[in-house]
C-alpha positions as CSV (number, residue, x, y, z in Angstrom):
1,X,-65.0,41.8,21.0
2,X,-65.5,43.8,24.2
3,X,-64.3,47.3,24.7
4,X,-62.2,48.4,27.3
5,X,-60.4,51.8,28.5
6,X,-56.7,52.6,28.6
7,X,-56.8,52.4,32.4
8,X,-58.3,49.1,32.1
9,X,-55.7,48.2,29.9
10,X,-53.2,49.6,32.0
11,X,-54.5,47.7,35.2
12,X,-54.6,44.7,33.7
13,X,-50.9,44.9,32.7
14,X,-49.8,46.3,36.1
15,X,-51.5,43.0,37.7
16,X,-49.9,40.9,35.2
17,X,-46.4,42.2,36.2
18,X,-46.8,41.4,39.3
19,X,-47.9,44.9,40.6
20,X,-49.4,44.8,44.2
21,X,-49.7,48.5,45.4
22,X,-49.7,51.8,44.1
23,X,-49.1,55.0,45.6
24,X,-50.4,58.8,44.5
25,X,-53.1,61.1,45.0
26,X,-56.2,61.0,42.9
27,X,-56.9,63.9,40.5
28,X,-59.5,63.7,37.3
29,X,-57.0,63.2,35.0
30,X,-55.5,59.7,35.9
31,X,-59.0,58.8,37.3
32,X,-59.1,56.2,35.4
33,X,-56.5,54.2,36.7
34,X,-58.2,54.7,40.1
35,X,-61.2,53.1,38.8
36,X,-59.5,50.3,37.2
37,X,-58.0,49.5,40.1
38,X,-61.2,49.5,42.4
39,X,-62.5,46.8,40.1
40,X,-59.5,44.3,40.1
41,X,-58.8,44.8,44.1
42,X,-55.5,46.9,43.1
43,X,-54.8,48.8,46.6
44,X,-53.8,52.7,46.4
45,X,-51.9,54.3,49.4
46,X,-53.2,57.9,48.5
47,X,-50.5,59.9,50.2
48,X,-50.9,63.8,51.2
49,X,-48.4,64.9,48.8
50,X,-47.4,63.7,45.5
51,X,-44.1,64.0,46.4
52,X,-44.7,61.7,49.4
53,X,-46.4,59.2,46.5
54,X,-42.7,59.1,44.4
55,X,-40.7,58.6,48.1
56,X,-42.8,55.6,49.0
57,X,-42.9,54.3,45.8
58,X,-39.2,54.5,46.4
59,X,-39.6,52.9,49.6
60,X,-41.3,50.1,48.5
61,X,-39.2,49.0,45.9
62,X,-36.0,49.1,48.2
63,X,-37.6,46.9,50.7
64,X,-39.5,44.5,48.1
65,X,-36.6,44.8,45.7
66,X,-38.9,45.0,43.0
67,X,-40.9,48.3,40.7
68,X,-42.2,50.5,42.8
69,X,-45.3,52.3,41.5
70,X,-46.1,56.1,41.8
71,X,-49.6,58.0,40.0
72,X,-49.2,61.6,39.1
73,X,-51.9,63.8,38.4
74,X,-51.5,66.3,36.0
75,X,-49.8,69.6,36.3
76,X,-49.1,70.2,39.8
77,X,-48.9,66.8,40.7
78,X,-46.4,66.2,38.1
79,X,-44.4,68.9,38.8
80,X,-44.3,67.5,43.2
81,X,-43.7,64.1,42.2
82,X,-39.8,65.6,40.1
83,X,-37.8,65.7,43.6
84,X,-38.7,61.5,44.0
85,X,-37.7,60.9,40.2
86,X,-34.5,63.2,40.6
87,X,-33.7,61.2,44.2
88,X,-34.7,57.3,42.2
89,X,-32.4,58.0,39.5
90,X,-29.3,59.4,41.4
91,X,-29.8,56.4,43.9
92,X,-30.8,54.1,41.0
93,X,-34.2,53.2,42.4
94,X,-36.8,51.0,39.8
95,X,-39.9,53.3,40.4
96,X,-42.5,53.6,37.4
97,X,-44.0,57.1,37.6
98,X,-47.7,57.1,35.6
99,X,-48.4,60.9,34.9
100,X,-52.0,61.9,33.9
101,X,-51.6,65.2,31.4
102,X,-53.9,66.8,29.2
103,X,-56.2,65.6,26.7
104,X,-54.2,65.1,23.3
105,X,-56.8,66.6,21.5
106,X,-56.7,70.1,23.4
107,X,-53.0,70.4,23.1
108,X,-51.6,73.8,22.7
109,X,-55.3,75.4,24.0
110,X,-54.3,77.0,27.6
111,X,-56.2,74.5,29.0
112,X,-55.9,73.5,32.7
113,X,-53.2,71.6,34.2
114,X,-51.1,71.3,30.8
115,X,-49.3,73.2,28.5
116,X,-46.0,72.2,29.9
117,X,-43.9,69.1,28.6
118,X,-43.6,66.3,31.3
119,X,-41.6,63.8,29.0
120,X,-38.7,66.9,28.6
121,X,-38.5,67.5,32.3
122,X,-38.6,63.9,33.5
123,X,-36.1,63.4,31.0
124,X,-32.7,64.2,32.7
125,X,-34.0,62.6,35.9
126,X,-35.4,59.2,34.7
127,X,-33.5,56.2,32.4
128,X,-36.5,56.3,29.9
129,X,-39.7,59.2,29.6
130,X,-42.3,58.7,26.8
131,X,-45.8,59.6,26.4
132,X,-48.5,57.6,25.0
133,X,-50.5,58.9,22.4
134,X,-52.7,56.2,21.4
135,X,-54.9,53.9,24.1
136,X,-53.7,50.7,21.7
137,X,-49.9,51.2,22.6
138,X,-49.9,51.6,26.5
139,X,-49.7,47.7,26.6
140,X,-46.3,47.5,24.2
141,X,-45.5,50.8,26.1
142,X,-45.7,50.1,29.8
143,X,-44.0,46.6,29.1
144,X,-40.6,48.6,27.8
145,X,-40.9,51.1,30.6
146,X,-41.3,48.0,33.2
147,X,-38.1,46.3,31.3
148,X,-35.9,49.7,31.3
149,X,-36.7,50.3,35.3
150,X,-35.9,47.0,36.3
151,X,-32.3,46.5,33.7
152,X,-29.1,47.3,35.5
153,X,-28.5,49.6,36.3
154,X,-32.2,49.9,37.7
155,X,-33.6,53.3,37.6
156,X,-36.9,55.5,37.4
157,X,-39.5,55.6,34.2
158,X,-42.2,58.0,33.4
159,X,-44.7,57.0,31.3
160,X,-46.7,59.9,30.5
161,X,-50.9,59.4,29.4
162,X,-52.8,61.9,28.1
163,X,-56.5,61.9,29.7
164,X,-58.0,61.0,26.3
165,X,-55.4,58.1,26.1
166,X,-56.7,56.7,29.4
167,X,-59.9,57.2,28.5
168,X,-59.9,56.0,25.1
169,X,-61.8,52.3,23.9
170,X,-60.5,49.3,21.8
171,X,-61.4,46.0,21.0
172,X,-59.4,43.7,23.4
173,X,-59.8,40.0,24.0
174,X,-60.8,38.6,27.7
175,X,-58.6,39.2,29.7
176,X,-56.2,41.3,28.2
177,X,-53.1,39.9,27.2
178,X,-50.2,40.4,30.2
179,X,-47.1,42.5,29.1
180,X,-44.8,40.7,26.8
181,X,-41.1,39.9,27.8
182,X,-41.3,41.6,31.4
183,X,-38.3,39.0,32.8
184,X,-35.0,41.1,33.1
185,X,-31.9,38.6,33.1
186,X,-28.7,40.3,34.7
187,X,-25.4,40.3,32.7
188,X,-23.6,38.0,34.2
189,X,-19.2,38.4,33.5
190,X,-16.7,36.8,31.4
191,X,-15.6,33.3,33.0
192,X,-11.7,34.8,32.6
193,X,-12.7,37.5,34.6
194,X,-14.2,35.9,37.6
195,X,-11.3,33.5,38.2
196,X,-9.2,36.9,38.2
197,X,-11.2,37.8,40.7
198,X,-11.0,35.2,42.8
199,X,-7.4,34.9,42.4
200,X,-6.8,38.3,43.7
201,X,-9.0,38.0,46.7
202,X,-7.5,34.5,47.8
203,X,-4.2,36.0,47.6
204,X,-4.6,38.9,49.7
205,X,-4.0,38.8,53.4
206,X,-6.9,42.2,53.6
207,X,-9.2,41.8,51.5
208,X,-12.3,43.5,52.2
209,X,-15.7,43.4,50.3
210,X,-17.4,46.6,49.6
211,X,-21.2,46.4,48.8
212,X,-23.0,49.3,47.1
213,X,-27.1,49.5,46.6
214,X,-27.1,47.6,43.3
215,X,-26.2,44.5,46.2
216,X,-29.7,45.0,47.4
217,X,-31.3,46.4,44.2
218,X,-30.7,43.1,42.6
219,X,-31.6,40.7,45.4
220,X,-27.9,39.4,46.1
221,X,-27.6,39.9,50.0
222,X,-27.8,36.2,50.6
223,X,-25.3,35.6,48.0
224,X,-23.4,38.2,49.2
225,X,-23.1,36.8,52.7
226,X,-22.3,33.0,51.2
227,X,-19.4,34.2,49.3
228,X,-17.7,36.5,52.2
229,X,-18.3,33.1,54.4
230,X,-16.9,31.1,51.6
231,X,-14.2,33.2,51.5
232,X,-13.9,34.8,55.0
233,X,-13.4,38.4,53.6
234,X,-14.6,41.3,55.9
235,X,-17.8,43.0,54.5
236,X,-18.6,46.7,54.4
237,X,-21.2,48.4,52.9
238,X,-22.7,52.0,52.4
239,X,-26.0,52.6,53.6
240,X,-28.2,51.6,51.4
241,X,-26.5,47.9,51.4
242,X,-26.0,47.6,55.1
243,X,-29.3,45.5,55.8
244,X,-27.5,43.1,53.3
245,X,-24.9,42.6,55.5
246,X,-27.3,42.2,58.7
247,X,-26.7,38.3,60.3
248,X,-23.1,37.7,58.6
249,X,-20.4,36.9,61.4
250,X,-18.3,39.0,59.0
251,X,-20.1,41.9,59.2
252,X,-17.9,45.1,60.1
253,X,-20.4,48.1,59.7
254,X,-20.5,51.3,57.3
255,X,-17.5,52.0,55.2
256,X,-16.7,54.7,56.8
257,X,-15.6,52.7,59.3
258,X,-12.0,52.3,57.5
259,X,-11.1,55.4,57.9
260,X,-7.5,56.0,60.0
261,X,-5.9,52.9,59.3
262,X,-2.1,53.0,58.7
263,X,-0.8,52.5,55.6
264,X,0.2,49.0,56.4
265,X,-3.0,47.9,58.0
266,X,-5.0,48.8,55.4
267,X,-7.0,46.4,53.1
268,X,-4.2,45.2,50.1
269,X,-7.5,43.9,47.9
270,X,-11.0,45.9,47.9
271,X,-13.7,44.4,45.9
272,X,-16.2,47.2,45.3
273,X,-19.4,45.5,44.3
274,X,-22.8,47.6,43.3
275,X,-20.8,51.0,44.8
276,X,-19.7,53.8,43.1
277,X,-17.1,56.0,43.7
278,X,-18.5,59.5,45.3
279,X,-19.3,60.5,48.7
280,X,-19.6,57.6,50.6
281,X,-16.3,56.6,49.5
282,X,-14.6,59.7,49.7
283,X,-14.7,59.9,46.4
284,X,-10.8,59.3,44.8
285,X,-9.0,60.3,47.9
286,X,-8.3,56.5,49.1
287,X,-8.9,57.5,52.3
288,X,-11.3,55.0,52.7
289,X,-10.5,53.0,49.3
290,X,-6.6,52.7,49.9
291,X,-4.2,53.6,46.6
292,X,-2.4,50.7,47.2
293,X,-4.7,48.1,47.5
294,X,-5.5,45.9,44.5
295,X,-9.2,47.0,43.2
296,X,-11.9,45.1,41.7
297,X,-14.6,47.5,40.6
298,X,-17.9,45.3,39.7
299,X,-21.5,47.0,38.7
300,X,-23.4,47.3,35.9
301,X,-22.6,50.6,34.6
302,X,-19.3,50.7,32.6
303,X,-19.0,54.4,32.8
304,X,-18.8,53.8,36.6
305,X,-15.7,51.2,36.6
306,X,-12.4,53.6,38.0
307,X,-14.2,56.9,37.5
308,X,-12.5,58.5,40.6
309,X,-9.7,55.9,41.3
310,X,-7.6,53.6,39.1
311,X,-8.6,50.0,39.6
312,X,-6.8,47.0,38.5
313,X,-10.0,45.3,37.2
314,X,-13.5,46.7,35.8
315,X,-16.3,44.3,35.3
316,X,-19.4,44.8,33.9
317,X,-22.0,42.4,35.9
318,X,-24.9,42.2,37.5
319,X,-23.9,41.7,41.4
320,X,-26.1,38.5,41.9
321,X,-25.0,36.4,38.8
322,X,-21.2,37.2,39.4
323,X,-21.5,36.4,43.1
324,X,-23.3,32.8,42.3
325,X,-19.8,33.2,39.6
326,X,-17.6,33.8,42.4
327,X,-18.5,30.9,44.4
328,X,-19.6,28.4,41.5
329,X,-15.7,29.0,40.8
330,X,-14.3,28.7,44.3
331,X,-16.6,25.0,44.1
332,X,-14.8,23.5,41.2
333,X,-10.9,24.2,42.8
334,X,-12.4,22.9,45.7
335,X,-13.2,25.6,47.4
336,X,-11.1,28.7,49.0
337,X,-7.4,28.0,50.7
338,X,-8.4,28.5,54.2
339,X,-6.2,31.3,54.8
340,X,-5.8,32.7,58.0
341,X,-7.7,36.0,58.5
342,X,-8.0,35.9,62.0
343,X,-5.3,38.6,62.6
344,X,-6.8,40.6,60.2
345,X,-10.4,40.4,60.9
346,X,-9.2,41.2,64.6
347,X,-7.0,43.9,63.6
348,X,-10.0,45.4,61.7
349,X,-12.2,45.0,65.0
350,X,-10.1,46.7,67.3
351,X,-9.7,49.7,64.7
352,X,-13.3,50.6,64.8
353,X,-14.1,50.2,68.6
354,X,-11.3,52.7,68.7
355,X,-13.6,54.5,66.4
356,X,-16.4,54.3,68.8
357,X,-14.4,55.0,71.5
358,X,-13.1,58.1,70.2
359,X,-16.6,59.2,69.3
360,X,-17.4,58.8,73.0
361,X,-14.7,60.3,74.1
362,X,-15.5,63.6,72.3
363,X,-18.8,63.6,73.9
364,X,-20.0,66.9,75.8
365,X,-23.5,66.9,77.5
366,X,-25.9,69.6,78.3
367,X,-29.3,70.0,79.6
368,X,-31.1,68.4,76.7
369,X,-30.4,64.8,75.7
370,X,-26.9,63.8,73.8
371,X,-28.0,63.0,70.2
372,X,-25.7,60.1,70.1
373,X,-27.2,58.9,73.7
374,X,-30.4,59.2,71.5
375,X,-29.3,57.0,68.8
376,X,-27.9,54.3,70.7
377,X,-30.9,53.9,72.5
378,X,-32.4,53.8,69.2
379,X,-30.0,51.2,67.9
380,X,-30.5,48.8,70.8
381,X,-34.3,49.2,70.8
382,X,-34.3,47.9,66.7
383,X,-36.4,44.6,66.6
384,X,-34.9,41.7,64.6
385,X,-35.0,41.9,60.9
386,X,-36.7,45.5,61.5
387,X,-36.3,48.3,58.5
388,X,-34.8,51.5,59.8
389,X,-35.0,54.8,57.5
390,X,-33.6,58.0,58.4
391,X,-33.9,62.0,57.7
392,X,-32.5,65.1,57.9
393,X,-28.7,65.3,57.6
394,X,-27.3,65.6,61.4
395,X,-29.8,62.8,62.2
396,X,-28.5,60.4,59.5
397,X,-25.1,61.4,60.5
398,X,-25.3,60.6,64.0
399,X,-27.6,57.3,63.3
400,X,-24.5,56.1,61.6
401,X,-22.7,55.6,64.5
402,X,-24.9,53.0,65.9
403,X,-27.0,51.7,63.1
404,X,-24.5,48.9,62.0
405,X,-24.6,47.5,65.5
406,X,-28.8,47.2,64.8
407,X,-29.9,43.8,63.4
408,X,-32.1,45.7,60.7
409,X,-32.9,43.9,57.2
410,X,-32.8,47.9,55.4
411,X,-31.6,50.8,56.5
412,X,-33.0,53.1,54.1
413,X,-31.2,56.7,53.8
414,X,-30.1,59.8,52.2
415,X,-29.0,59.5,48.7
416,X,-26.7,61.4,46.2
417,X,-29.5,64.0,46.1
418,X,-29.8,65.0,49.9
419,X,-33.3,65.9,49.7
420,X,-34.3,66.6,53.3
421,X,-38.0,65.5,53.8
422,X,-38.1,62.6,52.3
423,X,-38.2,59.7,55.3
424,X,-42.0,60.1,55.9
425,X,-42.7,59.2,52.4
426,X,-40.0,56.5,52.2
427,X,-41.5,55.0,55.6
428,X,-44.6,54.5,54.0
429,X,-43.8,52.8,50.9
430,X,-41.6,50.7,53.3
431,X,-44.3,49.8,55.9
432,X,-46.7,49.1,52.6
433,X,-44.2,46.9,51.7
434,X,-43.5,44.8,54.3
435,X,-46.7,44.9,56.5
436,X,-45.7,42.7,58.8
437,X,-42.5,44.0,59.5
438,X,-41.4,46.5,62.1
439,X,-40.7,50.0,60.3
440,X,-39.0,53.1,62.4
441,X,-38.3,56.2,61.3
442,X,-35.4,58.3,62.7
443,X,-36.1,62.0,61.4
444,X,-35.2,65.5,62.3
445,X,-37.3,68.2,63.2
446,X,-36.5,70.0,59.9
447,X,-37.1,67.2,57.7
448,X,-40.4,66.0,59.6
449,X,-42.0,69.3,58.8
450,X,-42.1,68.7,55.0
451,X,-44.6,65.6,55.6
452,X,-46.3,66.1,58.8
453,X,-49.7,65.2,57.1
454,X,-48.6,61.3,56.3
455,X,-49.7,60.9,60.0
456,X,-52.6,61.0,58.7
457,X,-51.9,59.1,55.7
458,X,-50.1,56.4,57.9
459,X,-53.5,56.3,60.0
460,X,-55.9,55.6,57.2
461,X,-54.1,53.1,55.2
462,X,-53.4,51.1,58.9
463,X,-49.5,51.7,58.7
464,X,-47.9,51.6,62.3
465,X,-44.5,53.2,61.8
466,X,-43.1,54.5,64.1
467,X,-41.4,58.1,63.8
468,X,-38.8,58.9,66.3
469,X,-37.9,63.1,66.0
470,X,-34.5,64.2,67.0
471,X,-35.5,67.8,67.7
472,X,-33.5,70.1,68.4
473,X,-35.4,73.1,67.1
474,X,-32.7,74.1,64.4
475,X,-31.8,73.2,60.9
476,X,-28.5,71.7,62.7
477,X,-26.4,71.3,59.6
478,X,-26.8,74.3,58.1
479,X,-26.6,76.1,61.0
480,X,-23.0,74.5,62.1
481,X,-22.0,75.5,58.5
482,X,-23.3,78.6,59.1
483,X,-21.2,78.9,62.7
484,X,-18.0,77.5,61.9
485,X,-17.4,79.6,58.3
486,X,-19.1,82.6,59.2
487,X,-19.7,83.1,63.4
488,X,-22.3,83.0,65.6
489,X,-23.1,86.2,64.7
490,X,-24.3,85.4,61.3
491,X,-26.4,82.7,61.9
492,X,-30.1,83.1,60.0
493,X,-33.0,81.6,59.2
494,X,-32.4,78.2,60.9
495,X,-34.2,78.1,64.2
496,X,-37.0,76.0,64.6
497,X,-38.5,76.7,67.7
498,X,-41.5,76.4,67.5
499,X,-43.8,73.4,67.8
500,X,-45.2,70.2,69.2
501,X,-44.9,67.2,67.3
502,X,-46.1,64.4,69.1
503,X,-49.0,66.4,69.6
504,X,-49.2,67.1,65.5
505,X,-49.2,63.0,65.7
506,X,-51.9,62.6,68.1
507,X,-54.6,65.6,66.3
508,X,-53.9,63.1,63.5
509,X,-55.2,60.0,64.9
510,X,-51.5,58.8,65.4
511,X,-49.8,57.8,69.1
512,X,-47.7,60.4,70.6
513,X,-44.9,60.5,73.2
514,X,-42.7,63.1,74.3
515,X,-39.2,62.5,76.0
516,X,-37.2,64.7,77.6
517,X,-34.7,62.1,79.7
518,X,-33.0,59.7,77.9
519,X,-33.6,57.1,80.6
520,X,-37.5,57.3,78.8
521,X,-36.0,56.8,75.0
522,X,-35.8,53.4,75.3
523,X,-39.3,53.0,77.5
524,X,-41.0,55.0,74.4
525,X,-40.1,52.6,71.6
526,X,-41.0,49.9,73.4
527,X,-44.4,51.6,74.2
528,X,-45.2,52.5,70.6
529,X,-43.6,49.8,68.9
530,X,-46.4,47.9,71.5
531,X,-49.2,49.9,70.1
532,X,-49.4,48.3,66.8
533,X,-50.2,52.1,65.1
534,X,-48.7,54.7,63.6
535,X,-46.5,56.6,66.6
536,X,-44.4,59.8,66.8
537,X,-41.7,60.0,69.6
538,X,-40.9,63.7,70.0
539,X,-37.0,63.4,71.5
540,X,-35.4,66.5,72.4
541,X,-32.0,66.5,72.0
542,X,-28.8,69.3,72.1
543,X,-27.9,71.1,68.9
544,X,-24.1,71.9,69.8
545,X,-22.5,68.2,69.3
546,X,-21.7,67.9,65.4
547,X,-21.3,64.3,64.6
548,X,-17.9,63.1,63.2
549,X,-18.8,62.7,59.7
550,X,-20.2,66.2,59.4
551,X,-17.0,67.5,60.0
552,X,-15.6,65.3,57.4
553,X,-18.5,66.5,54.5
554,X,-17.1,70.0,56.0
555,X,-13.6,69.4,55.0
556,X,-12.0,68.2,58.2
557,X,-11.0,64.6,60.1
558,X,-14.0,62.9,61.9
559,X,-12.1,63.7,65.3
């Protein structure tokens, strides 16, 4: 028998699964798995920042739809790689962390780079932590964390391997034996159930469909987009799902797009599939989820089902075996009663161009450019099939406006954690992902400057995103806050007014453009998306406007 190291082992297994990229920075304690992966042609995208390494990880599993795969050094890289496992978990993202830590055998010594616990501190923010303490289990042991990641709910793992684990020998056959049992099959619902569902959706005159990330976490946007065709029942989505909705004839935007309708126009039957109840729904307030409507809550975490709201039904499923349900039972009635949902479905359509008119309306220019000018420039510049991520929280907000109207395959956004920062890292993992796919970025100033060095992480690994900055040299959000609770006269610590970032871009090997009409917006993107390399558009834009969902996250109507 031949002997071979735990990161030869580990390779091996990673390859098996189906693993085609990783993402981290190198450090001597997980260098084996480096050199494992040199000699079986695994690529690393070594980021700047381990944090960066956990947010494309992220970013690659939300475009693939599969494990992402993120290496931690020990220590401090660790400890920068926590923000990415708290932001997987609360957006239930399948990312496998791989943490070096310190030899086993010098535990407890004051060593370097250990004597802290990784597996207790990943522990609140991952579905499953363990470490590894002998090189002869991280077979059995990387198969379970695979299977946990990838069961639905999906979720972050940390597997945590001490350097003498990795660098430890057994006896192995050639090759090495591929985990065991990786295939996940999604729990599918009780046959009773799903003709109650379909029963309630037929009989409503409007119904709406509301999809949630688990939609695109489980690979169900084509299903999705059969069914509401099948059925021809208006589809909404939050942002995570919205790509899923890109091509359908019955696609009507962002959720909160449903906001203002009367009582009596409101949707009578809401199917919220893969979504929770929180912020993007308003949480229990049925301003956008209407009391009266009939409810079918559907997503693979029972304690989910009706945690804000009451809903008439709770099923526990997977969302792409109870769609192929849904319609495999519409089939054998033959098919759905063609009801008549033209009135509604125009009714709905006039309600949110009154929306965008009203957002228009409010509209107040200055010298700099309007950031919703910005963003519909953006919007209309969006390629076909394209994936969109966006940063910082008045740029997310305002990119909302316009973003459904984009025919992008992801748009990849804030999460239940907030984190500002994260985009650069996300567009990476996404532009690794899906090389031959367009990939912008819409970021704020404030958020870009957390990761201004994956320009040059972008440049060496040959990945032409291409980051478009609404600057305008504040911390916006917290600054409003700060203006419209406390005064002018108490605003602190939020200017940005400083700096050049197109020219950051181009000292980094990267294309950069600044624009400072927003006749040239549109000219840009065209130009860098052109270029075929890594590209930062500086935009400047007005700080005043405050985008009609910030005034809703600050207590108030959108208008």
């Amino acid at each position: 028998m031949a002997l071979i190291s735990g990161g030869e082992i580990l390779v091996r297994a990673l390859v098996a699964a189906g693993v085609e990229t990783l993402f981290g920075i190198n450090g001597a304690h997980v260098d084996g798995i480096y050199q494992a992966a040199l000699d079986h042609g695994l690529p690393v995208v070594d980021t700047r920042h381990e944090m960066n390494a956990g947010h494309a990880a992220e970013g690659y599993a939300r475009v693939r739809n599969s494990l992402g795969v993120a290496v931690l050094t020990a220590g401090g890289g660790f400890t920068n790689g926590l923000t990415s496992m708290a932001n997987a978990h609360l957006d239930r993202t399948p990312v496998l962390y791989l943490a070096g830590s310190g030899p086993l055998r010098d535990d407890q010594t004051n060593t370097l780079q250990a004597g802290i616990d990784q597996v207790a501190m990943a522990a609140p923010v991952t579905k499953w932590a363990h470490r590894v303490t002998r090189t002869d289990l991280i077979e059995r042991l990387l198969a379970r964390a695979i299977r946990t990641a990838l069961a639905g709910p999906r979720g972050p793992v940390l597997l945590d391997v001490p350097w003498d684990v990795l660098a430890g020998e057994i006896e192995a056959a050639e090759p090495a034996r591929p985990p065991a049992g990786l295939s996940v099959h999604a729990a599918a619902a009780d046959p009773g159930a799903v003709s109650a569902m379909c029963g309630i959706l037929l009989q409503a005159r409007r119904p709406v469909i509301l999809a949630g990330s688990e939609v695109v976490r489980a690979g169900a946007g084509a299903a999705l987009r059969r069914f509401a065709q099948e059925t021809d029942i208006p589809l909404l989505a939050d942002y995570e799902a919205l790509g899923a909705l890109t091509g359908s004839p019955l696609n009507f935007g962002l959720i909160q797009s449903l906001f203002g309708l009367d009582t009596d126009a409101a949707p009578d039957a809401v199917l919220m599939l893969g979504l929770r109840f929180g912020l993007t729904t308003q949480h229990g307030s049925g301003k956008l989820v209407p009391r009266t409507a009939r409810i079918i809550h559907a997503d693979p975490a029972a304690a989910e089902l009706g945690s804000l709201q009451e809903v008439e039904m709770s099923v526990v499923a997977d969302p792409m075996p109870l769609l192929g349900q849904l319609s495999d039972t519409l089939a054998a009635c033959g098919g759905a009663p063609r009801q008549d949902r033209s009135g509604w479905k125009k009714q709905l359509r006039a309600h949110i161009e009154r929306r965008a008119a009203a957002v228009a309306a409010q509209l107040k220019r200055d010298t700099r450019i309007h950031p919703y000018d910005a963003v519909r420039a953006i919007a209309g510049c969006v390629p076909e099939g394209a994936v969109v991520v966006a940063d910082g929280a008045l740029t997310y907000l305002w990119l909302s406006e316009t973003i459904p109207d984009a025919p992008a395959s992801s748009y990849l956004c804030h999460g239940y954690l907030g984190s500002m920062g994260v985009g650069m890292g996300i567009a990476v993992g996404a532009q690794a992902a899906a090389r031959g796919t367009t990939v912008i970025l819409v970021t704020g100033d404030g958020s870009l400057g957390y990761s201004l060095g994956e320009f040059d992480t972008m440049v060496r690994a040959g990945l032409p995103v291409v980051v478009v900055v609404l600057n305008n040299r504040a911390w916006g959000a917290t600054l409003h806050a700060q203006e419209l609770t406390l005064g002018s006269s108490r605003i602190v610590s939020n200017r940005l007014e400083n700096g050049d970032y197109s020219a950051v871009a181009k000292g980094l090997g990267a294309a950069g453009f600044s624009v400072t009409r927003i006749g040239d917006l549109a000219p840009a993107i065209r130009e860098a998306l052109a270029c075929h390399r890594p590209a930062c558009i500086d935009v400047q834009v007005s700080l005043d406007p405050v985008p009609p969902e910030e005034r809703v996250i600050m207590g108030g109507s959108p208008f």
